[in-house]
PDB file of N, CA, C and O in Angstrom:
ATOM      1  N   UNK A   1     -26.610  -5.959  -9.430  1.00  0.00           N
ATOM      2  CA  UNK A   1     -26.651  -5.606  -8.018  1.00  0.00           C
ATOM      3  C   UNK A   1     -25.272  -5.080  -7.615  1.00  0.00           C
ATOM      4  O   UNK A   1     -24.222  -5.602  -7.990  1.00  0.00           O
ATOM      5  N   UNK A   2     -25.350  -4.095  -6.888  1.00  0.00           N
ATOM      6  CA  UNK A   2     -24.290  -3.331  -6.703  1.00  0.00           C
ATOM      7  C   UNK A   2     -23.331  -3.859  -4.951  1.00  0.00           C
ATOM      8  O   UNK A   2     -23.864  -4.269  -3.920  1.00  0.00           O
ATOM      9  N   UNK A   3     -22.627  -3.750  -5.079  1.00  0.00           N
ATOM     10  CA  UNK A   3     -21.733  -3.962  -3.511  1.00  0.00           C
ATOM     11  C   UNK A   3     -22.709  -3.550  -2.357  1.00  0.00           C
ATOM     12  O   UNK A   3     -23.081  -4.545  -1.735  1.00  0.00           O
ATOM     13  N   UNK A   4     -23.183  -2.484  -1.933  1.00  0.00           N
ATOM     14  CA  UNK A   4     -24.239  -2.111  -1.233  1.00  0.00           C
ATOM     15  C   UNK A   4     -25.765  -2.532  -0.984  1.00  0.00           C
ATOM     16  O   UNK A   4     -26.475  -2.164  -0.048  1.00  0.00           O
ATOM     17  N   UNK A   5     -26.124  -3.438  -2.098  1.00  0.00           N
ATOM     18  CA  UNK A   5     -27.134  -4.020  -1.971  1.00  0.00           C
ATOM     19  C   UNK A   5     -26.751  -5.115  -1.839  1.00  0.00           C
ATOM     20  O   UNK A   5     -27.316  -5.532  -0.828  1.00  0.00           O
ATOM     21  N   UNK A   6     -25.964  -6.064  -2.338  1.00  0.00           N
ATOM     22  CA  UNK A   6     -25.496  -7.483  -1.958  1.00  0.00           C
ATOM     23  C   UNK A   6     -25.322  -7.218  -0.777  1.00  0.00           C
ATOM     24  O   UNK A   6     -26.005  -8.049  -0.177  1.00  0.00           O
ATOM     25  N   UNK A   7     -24.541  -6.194   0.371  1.00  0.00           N
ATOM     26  CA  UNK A   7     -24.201  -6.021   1.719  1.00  0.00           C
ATOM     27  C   UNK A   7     -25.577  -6.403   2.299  1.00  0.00           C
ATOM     28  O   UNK A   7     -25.725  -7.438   2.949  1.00  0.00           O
ATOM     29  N   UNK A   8     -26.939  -5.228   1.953  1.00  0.00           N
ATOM     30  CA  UNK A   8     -27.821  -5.213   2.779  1.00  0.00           C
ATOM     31  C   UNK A   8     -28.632  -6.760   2.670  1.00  0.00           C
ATOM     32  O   UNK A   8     -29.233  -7.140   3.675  1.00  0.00           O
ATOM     33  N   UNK A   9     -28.631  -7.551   1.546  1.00  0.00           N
ATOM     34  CA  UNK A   9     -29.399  -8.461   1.194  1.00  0.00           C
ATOM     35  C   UNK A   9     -28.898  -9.582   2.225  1.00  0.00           C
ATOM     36  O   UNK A   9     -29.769 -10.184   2.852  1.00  0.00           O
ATOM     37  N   UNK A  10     -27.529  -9.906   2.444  1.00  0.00           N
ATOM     38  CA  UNK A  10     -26.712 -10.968   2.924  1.00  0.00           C
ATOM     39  C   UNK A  10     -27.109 -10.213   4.620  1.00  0.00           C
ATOM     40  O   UNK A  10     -27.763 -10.876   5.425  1.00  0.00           O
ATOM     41  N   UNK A  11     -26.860  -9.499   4.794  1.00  0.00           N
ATOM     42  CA  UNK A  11     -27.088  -8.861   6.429  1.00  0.00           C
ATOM     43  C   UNK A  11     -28.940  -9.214   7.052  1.00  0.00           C
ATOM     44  O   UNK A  11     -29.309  -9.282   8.224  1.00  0.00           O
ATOM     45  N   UNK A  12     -29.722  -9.367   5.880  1.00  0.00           N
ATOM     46  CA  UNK A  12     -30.851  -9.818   5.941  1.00  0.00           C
ATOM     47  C   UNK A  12     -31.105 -11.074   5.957  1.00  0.00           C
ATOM     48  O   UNK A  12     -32.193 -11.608   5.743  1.00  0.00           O
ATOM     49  N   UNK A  13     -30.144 -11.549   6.201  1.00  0.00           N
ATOM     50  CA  UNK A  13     -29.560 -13.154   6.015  1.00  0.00           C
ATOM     51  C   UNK A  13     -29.662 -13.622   7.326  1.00  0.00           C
ATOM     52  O   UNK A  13     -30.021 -14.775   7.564  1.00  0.00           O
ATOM     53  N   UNK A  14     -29.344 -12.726   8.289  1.00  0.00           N
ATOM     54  CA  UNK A  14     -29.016 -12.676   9.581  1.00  0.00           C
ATOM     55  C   UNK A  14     -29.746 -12.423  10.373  1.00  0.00           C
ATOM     56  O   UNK A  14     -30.285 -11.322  10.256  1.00  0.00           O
ATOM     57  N   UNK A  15     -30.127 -13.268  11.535  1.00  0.00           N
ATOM     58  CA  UNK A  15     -31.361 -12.989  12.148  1.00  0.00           C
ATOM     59  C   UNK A  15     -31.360 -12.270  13.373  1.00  0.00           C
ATOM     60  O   UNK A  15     -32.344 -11.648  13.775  1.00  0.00           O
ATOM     61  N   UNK A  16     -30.185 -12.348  14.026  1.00  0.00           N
ATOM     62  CA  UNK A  16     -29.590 -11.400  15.258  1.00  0.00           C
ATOM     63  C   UNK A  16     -28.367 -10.275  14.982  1.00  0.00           C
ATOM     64  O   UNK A  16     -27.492  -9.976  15.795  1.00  0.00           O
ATOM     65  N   UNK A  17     -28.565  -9.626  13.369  1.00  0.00           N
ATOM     66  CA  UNK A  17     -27.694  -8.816  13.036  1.00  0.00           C
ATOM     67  C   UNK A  17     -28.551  -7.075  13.369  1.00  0.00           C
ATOM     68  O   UNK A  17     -29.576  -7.019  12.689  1.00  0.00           O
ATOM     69  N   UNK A  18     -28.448  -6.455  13.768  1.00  0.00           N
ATOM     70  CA  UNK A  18     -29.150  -5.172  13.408  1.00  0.00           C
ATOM     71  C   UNK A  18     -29.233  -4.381  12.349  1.00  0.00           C
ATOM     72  O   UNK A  18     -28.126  -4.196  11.843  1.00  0.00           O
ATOM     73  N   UNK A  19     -29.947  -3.939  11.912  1.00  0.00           N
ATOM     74  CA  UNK A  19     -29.674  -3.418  10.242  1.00  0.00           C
ATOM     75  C   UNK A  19     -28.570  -2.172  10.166  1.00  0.00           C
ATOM     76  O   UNK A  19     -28.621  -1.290  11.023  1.00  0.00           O
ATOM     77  N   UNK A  20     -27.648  -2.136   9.188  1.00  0.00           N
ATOM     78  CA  UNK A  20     -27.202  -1.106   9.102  1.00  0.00           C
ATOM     79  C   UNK A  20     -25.822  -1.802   9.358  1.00  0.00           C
ATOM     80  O   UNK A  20     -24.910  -1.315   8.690  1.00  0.00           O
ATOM     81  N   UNK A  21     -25.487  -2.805  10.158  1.00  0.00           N
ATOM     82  CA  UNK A  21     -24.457  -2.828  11.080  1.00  0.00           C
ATOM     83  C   UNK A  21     -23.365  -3.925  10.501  1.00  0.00           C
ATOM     84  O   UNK A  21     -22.358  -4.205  11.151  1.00  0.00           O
ATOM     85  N   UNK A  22     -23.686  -4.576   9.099  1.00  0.00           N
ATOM     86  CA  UNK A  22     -22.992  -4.798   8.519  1.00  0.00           C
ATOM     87  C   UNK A  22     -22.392  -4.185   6.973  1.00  0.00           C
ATOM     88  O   UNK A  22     -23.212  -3.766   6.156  1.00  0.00           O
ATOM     89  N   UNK A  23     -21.371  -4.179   6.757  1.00  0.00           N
ATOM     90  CA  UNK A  23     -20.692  -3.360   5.703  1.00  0.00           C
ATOM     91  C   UNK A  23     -19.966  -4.125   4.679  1.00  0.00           C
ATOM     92  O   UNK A  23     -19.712  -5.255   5.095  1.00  0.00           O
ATOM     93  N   UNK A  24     -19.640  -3.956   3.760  1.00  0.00           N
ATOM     94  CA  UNK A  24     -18.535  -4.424   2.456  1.00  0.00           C
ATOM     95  C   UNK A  24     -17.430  -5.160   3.210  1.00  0.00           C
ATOM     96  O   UNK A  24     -17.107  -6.317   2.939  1.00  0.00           O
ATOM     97  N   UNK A  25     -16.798  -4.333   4.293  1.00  0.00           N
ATOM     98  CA  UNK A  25     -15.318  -4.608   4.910  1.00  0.00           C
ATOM     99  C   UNK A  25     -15.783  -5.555   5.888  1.00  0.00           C
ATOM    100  O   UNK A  25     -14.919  -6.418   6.043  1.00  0.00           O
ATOM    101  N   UNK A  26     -17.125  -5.812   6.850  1.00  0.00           N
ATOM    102  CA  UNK A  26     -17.282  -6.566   7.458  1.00  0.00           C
ATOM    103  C   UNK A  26     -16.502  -8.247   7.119  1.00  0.00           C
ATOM    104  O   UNK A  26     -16.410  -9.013   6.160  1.00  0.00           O
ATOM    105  N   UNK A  27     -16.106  -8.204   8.396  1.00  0.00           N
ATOM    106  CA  UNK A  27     -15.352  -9.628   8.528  1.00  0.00           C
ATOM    107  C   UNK A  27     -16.459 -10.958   8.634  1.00  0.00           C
ATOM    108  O   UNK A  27     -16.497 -11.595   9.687  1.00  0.00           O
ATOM    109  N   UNK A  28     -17.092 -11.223   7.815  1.00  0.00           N
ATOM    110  CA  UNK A  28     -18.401 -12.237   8.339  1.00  0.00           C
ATOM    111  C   UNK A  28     -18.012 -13.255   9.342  1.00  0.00           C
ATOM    112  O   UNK A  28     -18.852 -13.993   9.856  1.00  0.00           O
ATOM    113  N   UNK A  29     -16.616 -13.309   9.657  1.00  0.00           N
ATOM    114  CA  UNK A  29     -16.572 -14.770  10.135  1.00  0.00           C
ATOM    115  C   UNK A  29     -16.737 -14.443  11.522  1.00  0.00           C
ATOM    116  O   UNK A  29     -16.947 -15.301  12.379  1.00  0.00           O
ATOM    117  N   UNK A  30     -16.615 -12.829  11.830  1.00  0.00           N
ATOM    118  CA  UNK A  30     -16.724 -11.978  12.762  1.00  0.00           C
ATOM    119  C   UNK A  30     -17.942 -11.645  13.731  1.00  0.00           C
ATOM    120  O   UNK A  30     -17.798 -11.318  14.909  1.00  0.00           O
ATOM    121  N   UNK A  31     -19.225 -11.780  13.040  1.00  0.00           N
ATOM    122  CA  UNK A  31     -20.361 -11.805  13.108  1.00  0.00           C
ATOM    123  C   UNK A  31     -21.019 -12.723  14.455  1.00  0.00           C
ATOM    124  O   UNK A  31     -21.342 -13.910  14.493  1.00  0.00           O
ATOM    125  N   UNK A  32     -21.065 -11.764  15.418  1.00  0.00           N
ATOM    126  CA  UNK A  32     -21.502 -13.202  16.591  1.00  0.00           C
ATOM    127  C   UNK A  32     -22.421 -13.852  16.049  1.00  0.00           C
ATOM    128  O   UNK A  32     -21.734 -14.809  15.691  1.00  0.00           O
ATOM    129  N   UNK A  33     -23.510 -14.112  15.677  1.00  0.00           N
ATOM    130  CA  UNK A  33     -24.260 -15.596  14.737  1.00  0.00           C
ATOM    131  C   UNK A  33     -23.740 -16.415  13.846  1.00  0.00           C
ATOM    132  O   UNK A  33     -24.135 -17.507  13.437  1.00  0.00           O
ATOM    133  N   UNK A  34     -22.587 -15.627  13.524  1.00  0.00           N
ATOM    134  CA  UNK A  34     -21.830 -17.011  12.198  1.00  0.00           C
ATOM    135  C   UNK A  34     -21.760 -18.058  13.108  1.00  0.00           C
ATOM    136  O   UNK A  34     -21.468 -18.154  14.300  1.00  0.00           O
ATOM    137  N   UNK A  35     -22.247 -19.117  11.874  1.00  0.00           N
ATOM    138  CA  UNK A  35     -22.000 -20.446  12.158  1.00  0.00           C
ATOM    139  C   UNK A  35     -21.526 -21.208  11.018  1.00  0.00           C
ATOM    140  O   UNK A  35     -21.294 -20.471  10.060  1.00  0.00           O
ATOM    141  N   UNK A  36     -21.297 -22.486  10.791  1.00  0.00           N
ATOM    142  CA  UNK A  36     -21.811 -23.049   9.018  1.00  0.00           C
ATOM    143  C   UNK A  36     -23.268 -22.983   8.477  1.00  0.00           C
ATOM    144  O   UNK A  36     -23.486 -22.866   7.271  1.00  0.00           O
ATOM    145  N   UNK A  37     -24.548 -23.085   9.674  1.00  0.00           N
ATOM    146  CA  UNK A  37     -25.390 -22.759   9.047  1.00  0.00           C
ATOM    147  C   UNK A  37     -25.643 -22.129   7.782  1.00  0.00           C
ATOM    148  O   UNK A  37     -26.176 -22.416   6.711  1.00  0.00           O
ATOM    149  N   UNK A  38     -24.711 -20.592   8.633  1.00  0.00           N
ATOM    150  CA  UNK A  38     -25.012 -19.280   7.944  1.00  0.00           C
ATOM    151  C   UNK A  38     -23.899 -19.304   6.646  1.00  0.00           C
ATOM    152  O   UNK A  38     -23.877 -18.309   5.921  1.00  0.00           O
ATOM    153  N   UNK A  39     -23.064 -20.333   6.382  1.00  0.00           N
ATOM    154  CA  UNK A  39     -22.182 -20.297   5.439  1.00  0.00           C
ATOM    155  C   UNK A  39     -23.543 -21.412   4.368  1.00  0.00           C
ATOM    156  O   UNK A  39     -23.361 -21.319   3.154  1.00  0.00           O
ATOM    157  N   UNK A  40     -24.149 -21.881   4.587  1.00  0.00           N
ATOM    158  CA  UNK A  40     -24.878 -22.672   3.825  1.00  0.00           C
ATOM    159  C   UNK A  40     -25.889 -21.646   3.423  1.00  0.00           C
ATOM    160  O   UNK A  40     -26.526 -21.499   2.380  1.00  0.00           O
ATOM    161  N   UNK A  41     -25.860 -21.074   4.385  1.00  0.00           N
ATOM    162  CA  UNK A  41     -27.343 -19.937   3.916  1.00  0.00           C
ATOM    163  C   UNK A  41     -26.705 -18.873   2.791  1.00  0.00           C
ATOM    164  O   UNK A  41     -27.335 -18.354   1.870  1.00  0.00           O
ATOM    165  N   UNK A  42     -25.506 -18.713   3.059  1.00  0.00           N
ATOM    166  CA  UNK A  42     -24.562 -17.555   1.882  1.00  0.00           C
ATOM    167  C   UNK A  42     -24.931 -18.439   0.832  1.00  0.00           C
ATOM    168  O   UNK A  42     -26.006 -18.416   0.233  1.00  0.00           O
ATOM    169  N   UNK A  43     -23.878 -19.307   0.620  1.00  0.00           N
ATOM    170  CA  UNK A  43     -24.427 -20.200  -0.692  1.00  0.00           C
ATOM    171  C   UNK A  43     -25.327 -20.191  -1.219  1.00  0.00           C
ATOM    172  O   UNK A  43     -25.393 -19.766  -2.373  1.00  0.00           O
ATOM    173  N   UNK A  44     -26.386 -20.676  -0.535  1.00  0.00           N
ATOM    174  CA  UNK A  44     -28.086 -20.533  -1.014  1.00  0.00           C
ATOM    175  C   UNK A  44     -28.768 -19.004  -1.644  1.00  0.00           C
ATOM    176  O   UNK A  44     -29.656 -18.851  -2.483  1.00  0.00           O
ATOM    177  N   UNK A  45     -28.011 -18.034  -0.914  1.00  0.00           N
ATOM    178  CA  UNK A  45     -28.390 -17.099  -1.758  1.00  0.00           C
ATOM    179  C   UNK A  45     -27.856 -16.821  -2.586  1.00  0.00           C
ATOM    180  O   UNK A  45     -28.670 -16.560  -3.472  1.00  0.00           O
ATOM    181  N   UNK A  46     -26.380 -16.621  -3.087  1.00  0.00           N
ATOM    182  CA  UNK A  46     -25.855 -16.361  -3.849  1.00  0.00           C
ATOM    183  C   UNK A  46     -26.364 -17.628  -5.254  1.00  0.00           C
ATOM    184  O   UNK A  46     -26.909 -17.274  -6.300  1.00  0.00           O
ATOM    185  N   UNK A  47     -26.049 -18.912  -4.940  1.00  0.00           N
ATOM    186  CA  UNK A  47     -26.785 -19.645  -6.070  1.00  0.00           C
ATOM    187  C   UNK A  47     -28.006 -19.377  -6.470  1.00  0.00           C
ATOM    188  O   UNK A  47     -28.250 -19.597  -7.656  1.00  0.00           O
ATOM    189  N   UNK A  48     -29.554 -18.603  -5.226  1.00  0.00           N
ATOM    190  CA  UNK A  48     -30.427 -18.117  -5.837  1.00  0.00           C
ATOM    191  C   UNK A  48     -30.407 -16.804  -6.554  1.00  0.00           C
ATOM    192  O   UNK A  48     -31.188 -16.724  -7.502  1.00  0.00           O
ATOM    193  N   UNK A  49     -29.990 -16.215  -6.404  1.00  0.00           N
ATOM    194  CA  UNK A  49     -29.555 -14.904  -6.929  1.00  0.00           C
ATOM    195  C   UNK A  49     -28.962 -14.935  -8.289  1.00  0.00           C
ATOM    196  O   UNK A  49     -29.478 -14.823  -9.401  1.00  0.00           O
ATOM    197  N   UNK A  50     -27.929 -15.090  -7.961  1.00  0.00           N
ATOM    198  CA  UNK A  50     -26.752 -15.065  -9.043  1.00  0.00           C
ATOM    199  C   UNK A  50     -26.775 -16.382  -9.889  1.00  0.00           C
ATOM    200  O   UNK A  50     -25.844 -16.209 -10.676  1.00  0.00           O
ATOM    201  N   UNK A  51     -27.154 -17.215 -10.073  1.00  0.00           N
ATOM    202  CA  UNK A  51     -26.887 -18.625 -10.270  1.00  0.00           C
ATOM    203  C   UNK A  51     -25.497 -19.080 -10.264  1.00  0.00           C
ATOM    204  O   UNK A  51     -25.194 -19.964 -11.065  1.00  0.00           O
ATOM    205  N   UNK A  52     -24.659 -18.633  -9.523  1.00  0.00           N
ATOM    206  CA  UNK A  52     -23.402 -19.218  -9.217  1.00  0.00           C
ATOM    207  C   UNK A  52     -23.432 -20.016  -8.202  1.00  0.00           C
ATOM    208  O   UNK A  52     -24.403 -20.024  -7.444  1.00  0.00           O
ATOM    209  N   UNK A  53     -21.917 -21.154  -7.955  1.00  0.00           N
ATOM    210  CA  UNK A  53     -21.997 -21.939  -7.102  1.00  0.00           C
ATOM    211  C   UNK A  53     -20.717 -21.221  -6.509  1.00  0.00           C
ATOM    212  O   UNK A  53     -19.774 -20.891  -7.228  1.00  0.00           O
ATOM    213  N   UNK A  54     -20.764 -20.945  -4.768  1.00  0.00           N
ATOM    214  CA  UNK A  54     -19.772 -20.859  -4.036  1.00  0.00           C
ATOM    215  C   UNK A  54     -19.725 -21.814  -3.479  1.00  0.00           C
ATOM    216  O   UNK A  54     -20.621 -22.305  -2.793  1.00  0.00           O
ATOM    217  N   UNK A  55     -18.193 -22.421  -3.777  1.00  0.00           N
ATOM    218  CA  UNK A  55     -17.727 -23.613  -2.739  1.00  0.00           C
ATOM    219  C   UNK A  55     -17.071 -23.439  -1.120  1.00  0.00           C
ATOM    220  O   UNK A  55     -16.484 -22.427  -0.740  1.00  0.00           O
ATOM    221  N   UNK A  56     -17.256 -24.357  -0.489  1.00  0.00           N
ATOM    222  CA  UNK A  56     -16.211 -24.075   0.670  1.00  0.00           C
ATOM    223  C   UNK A  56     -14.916 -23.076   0.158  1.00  0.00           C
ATOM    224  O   UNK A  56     -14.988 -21.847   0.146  1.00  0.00           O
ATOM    225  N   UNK A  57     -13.895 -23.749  -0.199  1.00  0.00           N
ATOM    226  CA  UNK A  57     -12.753 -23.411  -0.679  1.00  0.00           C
ATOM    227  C   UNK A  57     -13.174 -21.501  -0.651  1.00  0.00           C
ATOM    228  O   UNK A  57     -12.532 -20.548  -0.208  1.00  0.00           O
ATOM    229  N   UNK A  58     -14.445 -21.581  -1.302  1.00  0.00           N
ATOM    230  CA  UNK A  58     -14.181 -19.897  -1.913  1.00  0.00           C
ATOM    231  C   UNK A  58     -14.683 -19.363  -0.270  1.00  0.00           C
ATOM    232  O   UNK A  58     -13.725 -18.823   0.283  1.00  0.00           O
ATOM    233  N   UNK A  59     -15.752 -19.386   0.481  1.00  0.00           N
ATOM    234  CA  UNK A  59     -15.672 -18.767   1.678  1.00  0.00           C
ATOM    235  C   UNK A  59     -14.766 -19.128   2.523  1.00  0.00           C
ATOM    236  O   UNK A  59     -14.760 -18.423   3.532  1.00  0.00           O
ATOM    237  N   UNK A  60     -13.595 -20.388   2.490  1.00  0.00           N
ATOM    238  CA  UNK A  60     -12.264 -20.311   3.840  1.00  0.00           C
ATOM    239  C   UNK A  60     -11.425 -19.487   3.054  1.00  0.00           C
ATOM    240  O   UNK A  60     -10.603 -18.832   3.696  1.00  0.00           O
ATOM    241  N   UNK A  61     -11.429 -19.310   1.389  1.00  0.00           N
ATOM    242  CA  UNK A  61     -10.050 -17.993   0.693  1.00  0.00           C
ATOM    243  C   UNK A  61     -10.846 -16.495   0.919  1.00  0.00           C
ATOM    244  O   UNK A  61     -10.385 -15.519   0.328  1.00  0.00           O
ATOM    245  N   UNK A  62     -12.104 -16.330   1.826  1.00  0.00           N
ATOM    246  CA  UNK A  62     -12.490 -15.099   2.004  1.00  0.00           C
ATOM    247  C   UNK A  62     -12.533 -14.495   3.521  1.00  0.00           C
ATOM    248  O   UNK A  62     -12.282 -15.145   4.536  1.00  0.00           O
ATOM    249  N   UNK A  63     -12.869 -13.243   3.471  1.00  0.00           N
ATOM    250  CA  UNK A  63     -12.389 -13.044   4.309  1.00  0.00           C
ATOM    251  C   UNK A  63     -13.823 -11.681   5.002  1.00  0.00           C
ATOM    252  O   UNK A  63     -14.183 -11.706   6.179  1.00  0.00           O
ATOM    253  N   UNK A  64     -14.291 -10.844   4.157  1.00  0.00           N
ATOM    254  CA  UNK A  64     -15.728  -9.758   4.319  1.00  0.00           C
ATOM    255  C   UNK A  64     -16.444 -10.012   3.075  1.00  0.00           C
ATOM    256  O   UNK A  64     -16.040 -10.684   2.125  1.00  0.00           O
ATOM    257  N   UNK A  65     -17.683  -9.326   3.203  1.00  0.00           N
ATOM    258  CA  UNK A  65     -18.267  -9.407   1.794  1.00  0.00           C
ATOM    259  C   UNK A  65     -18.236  -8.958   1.090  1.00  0.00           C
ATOM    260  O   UNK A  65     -19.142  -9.016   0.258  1.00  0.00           O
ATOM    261  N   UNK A  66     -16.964  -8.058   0.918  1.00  0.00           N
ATOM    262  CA  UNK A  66     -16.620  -7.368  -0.318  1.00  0.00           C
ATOM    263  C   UNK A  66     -16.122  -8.889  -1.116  1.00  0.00           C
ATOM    264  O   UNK A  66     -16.638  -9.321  -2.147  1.00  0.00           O
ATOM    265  N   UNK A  67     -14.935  -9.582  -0.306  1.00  0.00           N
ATOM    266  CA  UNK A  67     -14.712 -10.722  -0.737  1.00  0.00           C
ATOM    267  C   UNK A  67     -15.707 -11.899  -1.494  1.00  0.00           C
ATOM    268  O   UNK A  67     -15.689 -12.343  -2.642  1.00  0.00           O
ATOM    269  N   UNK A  68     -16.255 -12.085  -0.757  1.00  0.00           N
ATOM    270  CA  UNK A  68     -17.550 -12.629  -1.142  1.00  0.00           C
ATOM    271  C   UNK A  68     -18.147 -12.003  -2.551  1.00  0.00           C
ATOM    272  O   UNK A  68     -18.189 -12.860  -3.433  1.00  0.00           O
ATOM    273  N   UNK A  69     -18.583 -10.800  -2.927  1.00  0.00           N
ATOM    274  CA  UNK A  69     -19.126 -10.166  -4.005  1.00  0.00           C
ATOM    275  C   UNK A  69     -18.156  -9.946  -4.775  1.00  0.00           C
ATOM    276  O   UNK A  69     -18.458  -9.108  -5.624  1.00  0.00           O
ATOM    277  N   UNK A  70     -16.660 -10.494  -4.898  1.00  0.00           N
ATOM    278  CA  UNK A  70     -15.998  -9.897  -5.885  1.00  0.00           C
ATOM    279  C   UNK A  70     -15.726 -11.803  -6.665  1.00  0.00           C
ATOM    280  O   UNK A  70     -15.530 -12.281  -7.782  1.00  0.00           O
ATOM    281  N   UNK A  71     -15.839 -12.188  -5.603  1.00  0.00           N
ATOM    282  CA  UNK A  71     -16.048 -14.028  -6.465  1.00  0.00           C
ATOM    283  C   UNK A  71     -17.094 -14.142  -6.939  1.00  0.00           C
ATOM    284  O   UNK A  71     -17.061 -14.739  -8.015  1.00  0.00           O
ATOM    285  N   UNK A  72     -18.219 -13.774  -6.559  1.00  0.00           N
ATOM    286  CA  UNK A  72     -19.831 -14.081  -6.953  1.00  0.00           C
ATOM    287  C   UNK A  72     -19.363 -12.884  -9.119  1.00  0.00           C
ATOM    288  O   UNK A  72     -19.476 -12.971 -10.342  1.00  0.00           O
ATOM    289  N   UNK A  73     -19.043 -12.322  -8.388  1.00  0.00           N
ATOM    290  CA  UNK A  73     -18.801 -11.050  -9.245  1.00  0.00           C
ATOM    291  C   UNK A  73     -17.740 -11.931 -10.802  1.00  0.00           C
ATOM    292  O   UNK A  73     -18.066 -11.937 -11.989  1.00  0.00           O
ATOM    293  N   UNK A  74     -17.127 -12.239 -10.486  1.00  0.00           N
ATOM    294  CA  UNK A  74     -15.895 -12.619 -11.364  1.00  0.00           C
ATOM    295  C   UNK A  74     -16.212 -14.466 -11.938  1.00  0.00           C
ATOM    296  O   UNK A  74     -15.674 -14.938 -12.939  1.00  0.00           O
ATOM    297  N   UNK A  75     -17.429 -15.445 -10.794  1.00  0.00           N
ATOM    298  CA  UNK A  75     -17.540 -15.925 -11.415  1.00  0.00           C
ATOM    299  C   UNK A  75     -18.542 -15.884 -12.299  1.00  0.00           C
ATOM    300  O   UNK A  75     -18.496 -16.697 -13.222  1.00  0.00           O
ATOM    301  N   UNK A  76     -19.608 -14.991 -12.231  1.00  0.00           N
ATOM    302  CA  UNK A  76     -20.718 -14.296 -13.066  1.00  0.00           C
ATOM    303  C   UNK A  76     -20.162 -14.328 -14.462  1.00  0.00           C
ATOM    304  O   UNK A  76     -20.459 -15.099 -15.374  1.00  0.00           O
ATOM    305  N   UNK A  77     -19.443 -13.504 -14.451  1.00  0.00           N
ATOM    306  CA  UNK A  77     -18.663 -12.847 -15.615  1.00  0.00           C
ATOM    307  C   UNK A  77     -18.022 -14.228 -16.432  1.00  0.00           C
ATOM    308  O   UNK A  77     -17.813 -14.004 -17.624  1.00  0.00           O
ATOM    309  N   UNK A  78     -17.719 -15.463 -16.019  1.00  0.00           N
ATOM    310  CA  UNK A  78     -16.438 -16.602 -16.600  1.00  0.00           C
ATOM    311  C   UNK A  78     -18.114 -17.249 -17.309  1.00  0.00           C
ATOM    312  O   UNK A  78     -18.139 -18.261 -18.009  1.00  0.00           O
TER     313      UNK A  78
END
């Protein structure tokens, strides 16, 4: 899965986001619906997806979802 589809998949995550309207550079924490909910709901997909585990630690050292997809990304790879 490429940067652009992880974007659209995680933005589908979101239930008061409009489509289109989140990006790679998006700041998620930025997002008027973020909550922790929605940090539990990242997790959940990324562990369904990817079978990786993101911890706290890795979404407070992030910052958009490029961030996000380059940990999912790198711990794939270990």
């Amino acid at each position: 899965m490429d940067i652009h589809e992880f974007t659209k998949q995680i933005e589908a995550e979101f239930e008061e986001v409009e489509p289109g309207t989140i990006t790679p550079t998006t700041n998620y924490r930025e997002i008027k619906s973020w909550s922790s909910m929605y940090a539990l709901i990242v997790i959940a997909f990324v562990d369904a997806n990817f079978d990786v585990q993101l911890s706290a630690d890795d979404l407070r050292n992030s910052q958009t979802i490029q961030d996000i997809y380059n940990i999912v990304m790198a711990k794939k790879t270990n």
